[in-house]
Each structure stands twice: as C-alpha cells, then as structure tokens.
VEXNUDO-919406 format. One record per residue (C-alpha): x, y, z; residue in one letter; residue number from 1. Coordinates in steps of 0.25 Angstrom, whole numbers, plus 5000, padded with zeros to 4 digits. Layout:
# residues N
PT, X, Y, Z, a, NUM
...
END
This chain:
# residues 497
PT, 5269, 4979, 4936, x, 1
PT, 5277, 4993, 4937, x, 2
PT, 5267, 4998, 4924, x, 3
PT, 5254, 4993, 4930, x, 4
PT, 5259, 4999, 4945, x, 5
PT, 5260, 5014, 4938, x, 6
PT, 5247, 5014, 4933, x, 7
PT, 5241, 5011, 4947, x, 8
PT, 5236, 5024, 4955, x, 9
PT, 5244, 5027, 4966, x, 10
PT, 5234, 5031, 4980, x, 11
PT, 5235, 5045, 4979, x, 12
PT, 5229, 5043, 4964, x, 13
PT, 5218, 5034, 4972, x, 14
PT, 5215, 5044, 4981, x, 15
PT, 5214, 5054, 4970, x, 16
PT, 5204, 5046, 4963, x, 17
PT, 5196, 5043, 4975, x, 18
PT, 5196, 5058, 4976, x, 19
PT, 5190, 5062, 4965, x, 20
PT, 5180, 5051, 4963, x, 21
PT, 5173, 5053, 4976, x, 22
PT, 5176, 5068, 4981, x, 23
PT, 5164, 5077, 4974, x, 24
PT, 5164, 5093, 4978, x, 25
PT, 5150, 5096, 4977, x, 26
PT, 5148, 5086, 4989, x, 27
PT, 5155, 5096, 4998, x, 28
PT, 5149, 5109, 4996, x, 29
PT, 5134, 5099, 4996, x, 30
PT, 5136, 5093, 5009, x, 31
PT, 5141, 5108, 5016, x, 32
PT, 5126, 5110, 5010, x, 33
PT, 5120, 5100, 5017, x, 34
PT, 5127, 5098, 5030, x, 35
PT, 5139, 5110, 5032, x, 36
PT, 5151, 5107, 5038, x, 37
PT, 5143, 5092, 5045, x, 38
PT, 5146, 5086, 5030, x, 39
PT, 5159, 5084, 5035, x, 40
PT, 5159, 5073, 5043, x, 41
PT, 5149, 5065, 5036, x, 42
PT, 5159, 5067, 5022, x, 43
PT, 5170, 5059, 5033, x, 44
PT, 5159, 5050, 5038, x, 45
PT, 5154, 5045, 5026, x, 46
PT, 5169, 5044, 5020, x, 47
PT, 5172, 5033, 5033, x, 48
PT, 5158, 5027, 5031, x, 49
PT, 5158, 5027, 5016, x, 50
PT, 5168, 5031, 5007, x, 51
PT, 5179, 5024, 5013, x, 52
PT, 5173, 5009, 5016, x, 53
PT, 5165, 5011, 5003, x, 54
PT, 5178, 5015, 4995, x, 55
PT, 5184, 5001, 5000, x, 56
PT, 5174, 4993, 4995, x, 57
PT, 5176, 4998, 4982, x, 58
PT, 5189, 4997, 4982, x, 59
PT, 5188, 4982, 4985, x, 60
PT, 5176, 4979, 4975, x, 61
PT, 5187, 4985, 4965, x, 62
PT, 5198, 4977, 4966, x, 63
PT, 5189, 4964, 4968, x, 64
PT, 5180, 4968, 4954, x, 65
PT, 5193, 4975, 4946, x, 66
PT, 5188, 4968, 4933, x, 67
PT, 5173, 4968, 4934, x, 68
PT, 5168, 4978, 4923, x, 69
PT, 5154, 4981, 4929, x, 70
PT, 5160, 4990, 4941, x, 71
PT, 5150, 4991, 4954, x, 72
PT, 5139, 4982, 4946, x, 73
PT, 5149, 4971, 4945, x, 74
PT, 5153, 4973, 4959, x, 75
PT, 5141, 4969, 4966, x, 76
PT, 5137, 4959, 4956, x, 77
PT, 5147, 4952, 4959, x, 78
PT, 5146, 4953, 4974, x, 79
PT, 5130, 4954, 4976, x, 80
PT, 5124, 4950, 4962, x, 81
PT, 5118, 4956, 4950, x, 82
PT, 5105, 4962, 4957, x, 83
PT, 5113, 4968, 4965, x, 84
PT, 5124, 4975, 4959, x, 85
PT, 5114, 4980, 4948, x, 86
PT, 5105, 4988, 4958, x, 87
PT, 5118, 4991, 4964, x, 88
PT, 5124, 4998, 4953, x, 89
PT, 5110, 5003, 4946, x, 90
PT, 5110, 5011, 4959, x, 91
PT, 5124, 5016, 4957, x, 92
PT, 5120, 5018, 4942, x, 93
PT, 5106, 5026, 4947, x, 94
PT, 5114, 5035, 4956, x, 95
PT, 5121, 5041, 4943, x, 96
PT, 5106, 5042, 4938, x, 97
PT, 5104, 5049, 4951, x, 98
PT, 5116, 5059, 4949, x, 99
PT, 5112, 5062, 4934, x, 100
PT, 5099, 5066, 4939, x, 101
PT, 5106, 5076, 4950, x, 102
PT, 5114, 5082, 4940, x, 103
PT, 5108, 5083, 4929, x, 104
PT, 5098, 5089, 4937, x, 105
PT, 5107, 5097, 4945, x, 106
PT, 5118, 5102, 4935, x, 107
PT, 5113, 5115, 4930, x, 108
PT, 5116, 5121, 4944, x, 109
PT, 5132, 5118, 4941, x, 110
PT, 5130, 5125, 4928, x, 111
PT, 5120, 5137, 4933, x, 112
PT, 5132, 5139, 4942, x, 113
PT, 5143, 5138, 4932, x, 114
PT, 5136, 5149, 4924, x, 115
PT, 5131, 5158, 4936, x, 116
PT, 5140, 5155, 4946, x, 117
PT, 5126, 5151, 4954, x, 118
PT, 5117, 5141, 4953, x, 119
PT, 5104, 5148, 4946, x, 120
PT, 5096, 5135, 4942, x, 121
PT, 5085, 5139, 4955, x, 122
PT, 5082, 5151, 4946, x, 123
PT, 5082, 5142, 4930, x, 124
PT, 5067, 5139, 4925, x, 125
PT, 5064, 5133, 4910, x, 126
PT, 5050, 5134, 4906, x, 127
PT, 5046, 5139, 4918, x, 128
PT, 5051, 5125, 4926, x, 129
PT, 5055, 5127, 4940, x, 130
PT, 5072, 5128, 4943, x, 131
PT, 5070, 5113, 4947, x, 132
PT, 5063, 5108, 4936, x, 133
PT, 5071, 5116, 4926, x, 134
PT, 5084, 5109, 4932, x, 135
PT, 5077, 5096, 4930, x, 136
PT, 5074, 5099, 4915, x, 137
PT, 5089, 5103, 4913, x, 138
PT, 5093, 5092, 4918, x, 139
PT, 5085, 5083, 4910, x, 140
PT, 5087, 5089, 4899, x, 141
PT, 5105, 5089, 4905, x, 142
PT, 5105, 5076, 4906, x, 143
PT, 5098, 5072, 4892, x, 144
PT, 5108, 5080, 4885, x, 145
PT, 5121, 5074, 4893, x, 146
PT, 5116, 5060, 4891, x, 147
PT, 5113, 5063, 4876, x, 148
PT, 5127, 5066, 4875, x, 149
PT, 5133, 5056, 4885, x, 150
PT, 5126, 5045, 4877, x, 151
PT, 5135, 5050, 4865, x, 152
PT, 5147, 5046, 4871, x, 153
PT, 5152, 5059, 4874, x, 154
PT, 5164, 5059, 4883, x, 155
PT, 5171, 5072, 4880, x, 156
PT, 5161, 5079, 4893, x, 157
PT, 5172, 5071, 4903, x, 158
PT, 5181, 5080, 4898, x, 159
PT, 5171, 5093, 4905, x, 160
PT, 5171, 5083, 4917, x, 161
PT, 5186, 5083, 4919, x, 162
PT, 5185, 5098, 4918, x, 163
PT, 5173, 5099, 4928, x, 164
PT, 5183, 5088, 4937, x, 165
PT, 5195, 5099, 4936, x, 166
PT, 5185, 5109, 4941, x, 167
PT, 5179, 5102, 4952, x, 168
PT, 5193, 5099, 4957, x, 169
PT, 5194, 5116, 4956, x, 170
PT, 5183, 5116, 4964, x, 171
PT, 5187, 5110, 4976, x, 172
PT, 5201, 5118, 4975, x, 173
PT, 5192, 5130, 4976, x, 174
PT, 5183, 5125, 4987, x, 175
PT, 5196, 5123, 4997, x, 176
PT, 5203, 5134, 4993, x, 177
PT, 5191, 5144, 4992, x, 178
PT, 5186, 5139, 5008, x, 179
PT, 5200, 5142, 5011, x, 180
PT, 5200, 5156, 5003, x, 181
PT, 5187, 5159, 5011, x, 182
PT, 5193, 5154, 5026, x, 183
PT, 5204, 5162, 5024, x, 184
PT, 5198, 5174, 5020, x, 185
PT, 5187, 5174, 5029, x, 186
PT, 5197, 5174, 5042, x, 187
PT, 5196, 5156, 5044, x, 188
PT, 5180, 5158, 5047, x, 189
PT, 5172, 5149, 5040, x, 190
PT, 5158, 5152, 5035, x, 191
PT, 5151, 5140, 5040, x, 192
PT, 5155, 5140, 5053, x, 193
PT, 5160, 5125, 5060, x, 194
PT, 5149, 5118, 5066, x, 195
PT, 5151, 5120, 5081, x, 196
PT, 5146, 5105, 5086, x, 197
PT, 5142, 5091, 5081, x, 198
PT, 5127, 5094, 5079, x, 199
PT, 5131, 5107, 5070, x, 200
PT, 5140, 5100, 5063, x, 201
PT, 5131, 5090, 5058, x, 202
PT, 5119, 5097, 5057, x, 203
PT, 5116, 5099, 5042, x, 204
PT, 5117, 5113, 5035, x, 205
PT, 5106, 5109, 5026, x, 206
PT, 5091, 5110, 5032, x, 207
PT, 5087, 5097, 5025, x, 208
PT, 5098, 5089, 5033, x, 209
PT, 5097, 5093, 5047, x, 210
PT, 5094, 5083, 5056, x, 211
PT, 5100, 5069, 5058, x, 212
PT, 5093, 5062, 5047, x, 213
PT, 5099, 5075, 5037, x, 214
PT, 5111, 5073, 5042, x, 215
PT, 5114, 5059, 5038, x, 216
PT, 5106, 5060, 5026, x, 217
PT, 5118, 5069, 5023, x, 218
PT, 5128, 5057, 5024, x, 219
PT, 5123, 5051, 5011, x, 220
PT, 5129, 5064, 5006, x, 221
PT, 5143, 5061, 5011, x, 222
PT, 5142, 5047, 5005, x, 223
PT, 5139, 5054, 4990, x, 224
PT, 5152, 5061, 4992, x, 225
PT, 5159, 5049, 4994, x, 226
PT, 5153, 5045, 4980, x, 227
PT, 5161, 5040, 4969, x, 228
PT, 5169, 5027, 4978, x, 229
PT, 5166, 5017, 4968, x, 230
PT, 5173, 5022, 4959, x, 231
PT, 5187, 5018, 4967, x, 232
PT, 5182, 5005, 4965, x, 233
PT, 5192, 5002, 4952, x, 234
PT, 5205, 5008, 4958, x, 235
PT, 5210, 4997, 4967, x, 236
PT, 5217, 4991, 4954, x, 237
PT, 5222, 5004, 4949, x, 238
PT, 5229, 5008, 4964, x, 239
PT, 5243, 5007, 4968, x, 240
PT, 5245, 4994, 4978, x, 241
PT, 5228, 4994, 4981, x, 242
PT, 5229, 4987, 4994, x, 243
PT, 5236, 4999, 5000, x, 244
PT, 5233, 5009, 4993, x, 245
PT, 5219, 5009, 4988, x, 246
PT, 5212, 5009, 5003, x, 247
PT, 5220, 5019, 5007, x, 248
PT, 5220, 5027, 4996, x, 249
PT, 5204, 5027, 4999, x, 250
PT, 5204, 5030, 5012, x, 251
PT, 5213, 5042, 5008, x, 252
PT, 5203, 5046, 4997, x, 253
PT, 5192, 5045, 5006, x, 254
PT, 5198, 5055, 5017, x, 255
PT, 5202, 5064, 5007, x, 256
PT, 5189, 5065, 5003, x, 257
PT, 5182, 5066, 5013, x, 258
PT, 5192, 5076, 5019, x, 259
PT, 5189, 5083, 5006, x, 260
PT, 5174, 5084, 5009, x, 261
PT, 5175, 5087, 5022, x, 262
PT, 5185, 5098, 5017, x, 263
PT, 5177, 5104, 5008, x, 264
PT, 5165, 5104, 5016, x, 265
PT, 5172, 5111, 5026, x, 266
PT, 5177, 5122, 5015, x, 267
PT, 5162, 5124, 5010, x, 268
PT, 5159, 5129, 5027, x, 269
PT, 5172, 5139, 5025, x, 270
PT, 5165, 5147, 5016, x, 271
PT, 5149, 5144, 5017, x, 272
PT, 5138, 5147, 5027, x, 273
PT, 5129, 5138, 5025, x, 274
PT, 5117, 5148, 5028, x, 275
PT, 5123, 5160, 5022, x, 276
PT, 5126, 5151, 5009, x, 277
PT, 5118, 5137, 5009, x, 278
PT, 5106, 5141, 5017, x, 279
PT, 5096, 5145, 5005, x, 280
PT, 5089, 5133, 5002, x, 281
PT, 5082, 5139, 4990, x, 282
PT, 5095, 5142, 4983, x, 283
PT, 5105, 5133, 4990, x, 284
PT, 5103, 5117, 4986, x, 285
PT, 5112, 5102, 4987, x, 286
PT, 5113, 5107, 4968, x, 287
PT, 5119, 5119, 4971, x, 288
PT, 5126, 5120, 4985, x, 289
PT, 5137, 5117, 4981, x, 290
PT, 5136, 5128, 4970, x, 291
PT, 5134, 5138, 4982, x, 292
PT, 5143, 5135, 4990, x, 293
PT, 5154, 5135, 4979, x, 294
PT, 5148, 5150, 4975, x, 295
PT, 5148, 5153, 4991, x, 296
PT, 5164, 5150, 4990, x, 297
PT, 5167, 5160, 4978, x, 298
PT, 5158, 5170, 4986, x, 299
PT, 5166, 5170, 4998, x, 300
PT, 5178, 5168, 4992, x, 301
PT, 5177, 5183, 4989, x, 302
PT, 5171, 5188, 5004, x, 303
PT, 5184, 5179, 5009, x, 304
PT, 5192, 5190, 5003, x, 305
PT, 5183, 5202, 5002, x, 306
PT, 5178, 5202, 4988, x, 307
PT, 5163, 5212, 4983, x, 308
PT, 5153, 5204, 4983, x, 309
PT, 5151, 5204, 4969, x, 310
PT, 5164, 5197, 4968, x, 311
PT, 5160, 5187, 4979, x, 312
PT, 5149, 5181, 4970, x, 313
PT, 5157, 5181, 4958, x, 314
PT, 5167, 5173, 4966, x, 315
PT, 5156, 5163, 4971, x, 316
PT, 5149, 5163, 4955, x, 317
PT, 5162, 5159, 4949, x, 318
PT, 5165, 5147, 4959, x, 319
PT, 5152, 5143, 4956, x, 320
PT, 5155, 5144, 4943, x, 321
PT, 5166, 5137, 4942, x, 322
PT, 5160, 5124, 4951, x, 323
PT, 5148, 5125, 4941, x, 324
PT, 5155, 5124, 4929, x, 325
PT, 5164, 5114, 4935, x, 326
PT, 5153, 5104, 4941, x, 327
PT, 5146, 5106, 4926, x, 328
PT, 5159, 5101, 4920, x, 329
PT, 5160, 5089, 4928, x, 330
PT, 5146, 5084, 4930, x, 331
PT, 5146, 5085, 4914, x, 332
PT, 5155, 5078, 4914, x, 333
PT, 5151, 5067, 4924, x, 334
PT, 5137, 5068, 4918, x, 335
PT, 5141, 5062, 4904, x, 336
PT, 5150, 5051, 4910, x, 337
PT, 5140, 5046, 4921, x, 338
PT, 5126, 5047, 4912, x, 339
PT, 5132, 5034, 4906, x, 340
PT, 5142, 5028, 4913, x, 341
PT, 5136, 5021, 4926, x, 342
PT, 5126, 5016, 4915, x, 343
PT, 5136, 5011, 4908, x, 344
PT, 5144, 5004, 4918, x, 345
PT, 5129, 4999, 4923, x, 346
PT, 5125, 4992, 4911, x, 347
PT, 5140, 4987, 4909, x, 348
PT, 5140, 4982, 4923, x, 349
PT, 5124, 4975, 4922, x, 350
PT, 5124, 4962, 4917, x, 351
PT, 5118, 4960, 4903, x, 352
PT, 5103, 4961, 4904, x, 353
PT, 5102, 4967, 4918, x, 354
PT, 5099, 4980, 4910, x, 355
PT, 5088, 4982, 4900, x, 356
PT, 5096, 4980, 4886, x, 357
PT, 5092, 4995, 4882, x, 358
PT, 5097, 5001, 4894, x, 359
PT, 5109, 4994, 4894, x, 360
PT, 5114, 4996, 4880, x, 361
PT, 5127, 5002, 4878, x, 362
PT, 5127, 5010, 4865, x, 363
PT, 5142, 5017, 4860, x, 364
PT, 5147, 5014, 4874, x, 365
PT, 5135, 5022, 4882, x, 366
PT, 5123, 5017, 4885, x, 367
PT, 5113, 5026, 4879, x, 368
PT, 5101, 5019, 4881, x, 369
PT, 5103, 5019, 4896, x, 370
PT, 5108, 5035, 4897, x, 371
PT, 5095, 5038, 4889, x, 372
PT, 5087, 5031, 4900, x, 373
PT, 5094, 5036, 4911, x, 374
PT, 5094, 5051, 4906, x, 375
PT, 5077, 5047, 4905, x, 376
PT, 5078, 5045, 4919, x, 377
PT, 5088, 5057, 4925, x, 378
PT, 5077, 5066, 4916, x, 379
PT, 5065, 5060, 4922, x, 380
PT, 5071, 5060, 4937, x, 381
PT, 5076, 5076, 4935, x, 382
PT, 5063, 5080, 4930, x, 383
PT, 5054, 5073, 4943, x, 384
PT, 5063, 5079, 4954, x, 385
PT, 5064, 5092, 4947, x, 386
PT, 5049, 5093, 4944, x, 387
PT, 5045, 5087, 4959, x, 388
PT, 5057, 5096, 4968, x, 389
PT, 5052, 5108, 4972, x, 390
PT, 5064, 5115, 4975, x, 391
PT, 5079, 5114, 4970, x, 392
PT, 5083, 5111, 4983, x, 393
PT, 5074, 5100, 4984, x, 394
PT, 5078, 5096, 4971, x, 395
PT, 5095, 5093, 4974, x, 396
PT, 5092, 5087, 4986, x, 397
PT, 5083, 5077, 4979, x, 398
PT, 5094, 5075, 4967, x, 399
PT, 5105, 5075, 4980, x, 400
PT, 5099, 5065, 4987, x, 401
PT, 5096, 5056, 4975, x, 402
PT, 5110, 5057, 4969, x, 403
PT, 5116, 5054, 4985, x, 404
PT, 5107, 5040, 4988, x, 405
PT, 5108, 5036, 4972, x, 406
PT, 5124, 5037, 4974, x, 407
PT, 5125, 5031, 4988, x, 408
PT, 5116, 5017, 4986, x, 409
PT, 5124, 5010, 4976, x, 410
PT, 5135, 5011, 4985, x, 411
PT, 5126, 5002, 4996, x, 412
PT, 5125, 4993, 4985, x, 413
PT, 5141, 4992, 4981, x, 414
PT, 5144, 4993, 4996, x, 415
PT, 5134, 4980, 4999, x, 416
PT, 5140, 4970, 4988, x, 417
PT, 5154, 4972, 4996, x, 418
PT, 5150, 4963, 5007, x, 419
PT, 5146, 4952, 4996, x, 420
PT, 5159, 4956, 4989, x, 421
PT, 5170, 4954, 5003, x, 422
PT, 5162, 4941, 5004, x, 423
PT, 5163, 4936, 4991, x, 424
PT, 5176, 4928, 4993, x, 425
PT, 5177, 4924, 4977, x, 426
PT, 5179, 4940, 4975, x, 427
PT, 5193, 4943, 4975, x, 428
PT, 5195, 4953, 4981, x, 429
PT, 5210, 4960, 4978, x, 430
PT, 5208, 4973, 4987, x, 431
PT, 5202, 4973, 5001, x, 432
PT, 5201, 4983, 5012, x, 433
PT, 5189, 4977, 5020, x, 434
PT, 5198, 4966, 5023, x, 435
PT, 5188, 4957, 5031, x, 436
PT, 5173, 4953, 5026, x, 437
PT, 5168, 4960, 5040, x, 438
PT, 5173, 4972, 5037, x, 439
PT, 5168, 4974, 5023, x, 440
PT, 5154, 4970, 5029, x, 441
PT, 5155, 4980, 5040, x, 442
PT, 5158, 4993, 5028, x, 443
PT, 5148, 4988, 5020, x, 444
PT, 5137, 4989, 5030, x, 445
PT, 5143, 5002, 5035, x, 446
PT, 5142, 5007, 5020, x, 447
PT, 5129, 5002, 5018, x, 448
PT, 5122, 5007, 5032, x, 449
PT, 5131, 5024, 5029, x, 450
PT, 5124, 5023, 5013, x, 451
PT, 5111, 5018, 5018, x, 452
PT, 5109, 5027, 5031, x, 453
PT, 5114, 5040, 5022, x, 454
PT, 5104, 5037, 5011, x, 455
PT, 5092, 5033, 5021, x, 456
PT, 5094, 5047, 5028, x, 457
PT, 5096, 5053, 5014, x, 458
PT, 5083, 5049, 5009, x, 459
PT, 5073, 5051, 5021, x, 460
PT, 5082, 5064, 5025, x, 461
PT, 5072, 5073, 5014, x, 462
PT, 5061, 5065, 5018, x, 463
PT, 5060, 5068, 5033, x, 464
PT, 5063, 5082, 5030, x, 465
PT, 5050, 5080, 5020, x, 466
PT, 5057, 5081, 5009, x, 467
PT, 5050, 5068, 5003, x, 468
PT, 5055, 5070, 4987, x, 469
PT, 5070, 5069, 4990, x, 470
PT, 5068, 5055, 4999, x, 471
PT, 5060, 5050, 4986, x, 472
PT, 5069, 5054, 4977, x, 473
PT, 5082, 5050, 4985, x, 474
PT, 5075, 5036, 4986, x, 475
PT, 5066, 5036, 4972, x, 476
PT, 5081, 5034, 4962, x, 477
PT, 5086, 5022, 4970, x, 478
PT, 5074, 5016, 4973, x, 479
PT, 5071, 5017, 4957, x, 480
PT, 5085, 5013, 4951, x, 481
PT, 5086, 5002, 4962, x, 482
PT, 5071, 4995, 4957, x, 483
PT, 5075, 4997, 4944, x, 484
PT, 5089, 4989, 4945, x, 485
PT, 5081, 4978, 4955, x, 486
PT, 5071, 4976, 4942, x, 487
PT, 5083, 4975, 4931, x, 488
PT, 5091, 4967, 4940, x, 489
PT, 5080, 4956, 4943, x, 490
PT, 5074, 4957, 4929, x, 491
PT, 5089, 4953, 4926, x, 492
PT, 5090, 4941, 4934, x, 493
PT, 5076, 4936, 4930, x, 494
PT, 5081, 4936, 4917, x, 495
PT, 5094, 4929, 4920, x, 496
PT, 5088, 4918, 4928, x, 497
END
C-alpha cells in the first residue's frame, strides 16, 4: 500500500498537469488581437461555464472506464452506442485534421520570425504565386515531408519539442516580467489605456467583431483556450485520495488558469496600443499577432528605459526571434506525435470493420496507409483556401475559425453521452462529483447550449459581415468529416446485422 501511495501524484502535481495541458500562450496575445482588455472576462466566463463542469465530467467518465483501452470512443460507446461514439470521436480525430491544415499552413510565419525577427511571409512569392498561395504550396509540400518521416517511426523530434516546451515556458516568464519592465519604466501608464465603462470594455478591438453578434462569436475563442480537458480524464487513478483531492485540485487548476489568461491579457495592454500597434490590417493578422505583439514588447522595452531607436528594434527582432524559434521547436515537435497519433488511437478504438481494412491497417506500429491519406487531404484543403482567399488576413481567419469550431464540437458529443452515462446504473461509477442525476443533466445542457451558441455565432459572424468563405469553410470540415463517419458507421451496422 505504502509503495503504490508514493507513486500517486500529490494535487499540486495535479494542478501542475492540468496547467500545462490546457494553458496555451499564443491564446493571450490572439484574443488582446480580437477584443483588448474585454477578453478578460469571457476567459472567467468560459472557465465557470466550461472548463470547470466539463473538466468534472471527464474526471468521472475516468474513474468509471479506467480499463477501457479505446479512450473517448469507448466512452460514448458504451454510454450512447457505436454510431454514436464513432462520429463522436471521428469529429475529435478531424479536428487534429483541422489543426494540421492550420499549421502546416501557417508555420513559416514562426520560422520567418526566427530568422528575421519579423514575420516577412506577406512579402515571399515562388514562381511568381501570390504570398498566400506560396504559403499553401510550403505547406504542402511541409506536411509531405513531416508525414514521410513520421511514418518511419521517428521519435527522436520529441526531443526538439521538449526544447520548444522549455522555451515557451521562457516565454511567459518574459511576457510578465517584460509588462512589468515597461510599467515601471514608463511612470505605471499603460499603453492601452482601461476601458472607461461596460460598453468599452466589451466592445471588440478588431473591426470584424464589433457588434453583438462579433462579440459572442468571440466566446468560442475563450472555449479553444480551455482545450486540452480531456486529457485529465486518466488521472483520477493516479491522484493522491481522489475523492478529495481530484475536484479540488480542478477547480484550483482552472482559476490558475484563467487568472493566467486573464493576466496575461492584461500584461499585452501594459505595453501595446492597439491602433499604434495592431491597427494595420494589411500587415497585422490572427497568424502573426502574436508575433507582433511579442516584437512590440522587445521594442518598448528599450523606450521604457531610453534606448536609440536602432536598439529598440533590435530588442523587439530578438524577442521575436526567440518565440519563432521556440514555437518551431514545439509545433515540430507536436506535428510528428499528432500526424499519427489520434489516428492511431482511432482505428485502435473502432471496432474491427468499422474502417476500411486499407485505412485501418497498422504497419511497424503506425498506420501508414491512413497518414498517406490524411496528408492527401491536409494538401488538397491548403491548396483551395490558399488559392480561393484573397488576402492573408482573410486566409487565418478562415484557418482560425476552422481549427476553433473543429476543436470545440466533439466536446458536444463527449458532454451529451454524460447524461446516458449518470443514468446507466450498471456503470460503476468509483468517482462522482455531480452527486445527483439532476445535476449532471442540468451541466450537460448548459455545456451543450455555451458550445452550440459560441459555434452558431462563430459561423454566421463572417457571414453577416459578408465575408461568405469563412462561414463555408468554418461549416464545410465538420459538415464533411461528420457525413463521412455517418456512411462508415451505417455501412458498419448493415454489415453486422
């Protein structure tokens, strides 16, 4: 007993783990981008409404399906049937899909910035392409090469990722202390001044999000913050005296995080006008902002304490620098690990011939077939938004609001199995914190209704500004990947029956 009790984690290594699964840095500097110091209050909202009751659930559906090996698939199999749970988690496998074709698309800005200190991709052309379409051929080209290689087996890039992990942690040191550098230095007067009454305050920065309906298209931005909570789902076992312990040490995460945010957010305003610094929407985009802002903090630094000019930007380059070269590390990294693994754990989780046998075939431990096909897709989806956007900033909100609705909607699906799941009384259930069957229908509706209304707003927020493409696009993916799973899933129970 005394042997297994020291291996358990204690809460504050909980609460660390929580930490580092969920809290992102880019989703600090990007929502500064889109609503200014107003993100603040939708990073608490959406950790009440969300993170926290959605974080319970998970814990709960741990402890009750410890030793099913098929992760979220078998959790809503279980609880709501094998049609279900595969669209379910085909939806969580095609928002990784999603993010693949945002990096791979995206990631020559992190680099351009690690080399120049600046992001110069507006400027790159090959073959006489536009910046946009030449960012779509890198990135298909990108993501070829990193799934040749992951399909190889290669493991050793986690090692970059740890340095990239080490780096982004550097980052955030130098975001706090830098904003407090540039307060001090500039006599307490911050350069975004505090908004002055309620309206201000939640009026968005960003021209595109002004207005009601902009403003709670935003929330679905403070939920993708909050990504990540089902991964917590296997640490009820592996706590210290759970029943204590475990939803506390949640709830704890989840304030330190959205303190965090809310933090950092604050920090970005200490040292960036928005107009002076964001206002150029030619130059300024939800790819780079954050890039920007980070350059901004090097720059003003230096005025803080009375630096030339010349040294200013050089101040500002480096820190760009150092994020760019950092966030290459990492998304390398995270790149080669998640090209294959929500496949694998997708065809490990389907039942035998749910998937066609080609796709589903694991070859030395990878399913090769499956990558090759999946990296045919990425390729094809960079190459019809890059060559139908017209703009780069036009191009990242499309790749932003794709990756934000693709991430959200499978947690509808693992948050509606949970009412099925406190009702099925054959389940034992080791954990609980939504101790009565009421209660855990009335979070369930309230996660369902926050996830719905911020994707709803989300989607037909471009539209009514007349920005048609990015409402296709945002609805197009998961419209797509959830027909497909409907097809394979009946196809699968004609052939069983």
């Amino acid at each position: 007993m005394s042997a297994n009790a020291k291996k358990k984690m204690s809460m504050s290594a909980l609460i660390l783990m929580i930490f580092t699964s969920v809290y992102g840095f880019n989703n600090m500097p990007r929502a500064f981008y889109i609503m200014g110091y107003g993100s603040i209050p939708f990073y608490i909202i959406s950790a009440l409404l969300f993170f926290i009751p959605f974080a319970f659930m998970i814990a709960e559906y741990g402890a009750a399906f410890k030793d099913e090996k098929g992760g979220i698939f078998s959790w809503m199999e279980i609880c709501m049937g094998t049609k279900y749970a595969f669209i379910g988690t085909f939806m969580w496998y095609a928002s990784y899909v999603v993010w693949l074709i945002n990096i791979s698309s995206g990631i020559m800005i992190p680099v351009s910035n690690a080399i120049f200190g600046t992001d110069k991709t507006g400027t790159w052309s090959l073959f006489g392409l536009s910046s946009i379409q030449t960012l779509g051929v890198i990135g298909v080209v990108f993501i070829s090469v990193v799934t040749f290689f992951a399909s190889k087996g290669i493991s050793a890039v986690q090692k970059v990722a740890k340095v990239g992990g080490i780096a982004c942690m550097a980052i955030n040191v130098l975001l706090y202390v830098g904003a407090i550098a540039v307060l001090v230095g500039n006599g307490l007067h911050l350069l975004q001044p505090l908004p002055s009454t309620m309206k201000e305050l939640f009026s968005a920065q960003h021209p595109a999000y002004q207005g009601t309906i902009g403003m709670f298209a935003f929330l679905v931005f403070a939920l993708f913050a909050y990504g990540g909570t089902e991964a917590v789902g296997g640490l009820v076992d592996e706590t210290e005296n759970p029943e204590k312990n475990f939803g506390k040490g949640l709830t704890i995460a989840a304030i330190i995080v959205a303190i965090g945010y809310s933090l950092g957010i604050f920090c970005v305003g200490i040292f960036t006008n928005w107009t002076e610094v964001l206002g150029d929407a030619e130059t300024v985009t939800l790819g780079n902002a954050s890039y920007v802002i980070m350059n901004n903090l090097g720059v003003q630094i230096g005025k803080a304490f009375g630096a030339s000019a010349g040294t200013c930007t050089a101040l500002g380059n480096g820190v760009a620098r150092f994020m760019g070269l950092s966030i290459v590390c990492s998304l390398s990294g995270a790149l080669f690990t998640l090209i294959y693994s929500p496949l694998k754990q997708m065809i490990e989780g389907a039942p035998e011939g749910l998937l066609p046998k080609k796709f589903a075939t694991i070859t030395d431990g990878v399913p090769k077939n499956a990558m090759y096909m999946q990296c045919a897709f990425v390729a094809i989806m960079d190459l019809l938004i890059a060559f139908g956007g017209d703009t780069a900033a036009k191009f990242f909100q499309i790749l932003t609001n794709m990756t934000n609705v693709a991430m959200t909607l499978p947690y509808m699906f693992i948050a509606g199995a949970f009412i099925n799941f406190k009702k099925n009384d054959s389940i034992q259930k080791p954990f609980l914190i939504y101790k009565s069957k009421g209660m855990a229908v009335a979070f369930t509706w309230l996660i369902l209704i926050v996830i719905g209304f911020a994707n709803v707003f989300t989607i037909i927020q471009p539209a009514v500004g007349g920005d048609i493409a990015t409402t296709v696009w945002s609805v197009l993916g998961p419209v797509l990947f959830s027909l497909v799973a409907w097809i394979l899933a009946t196809r699968y129970e004609k052939n069983k029956a």
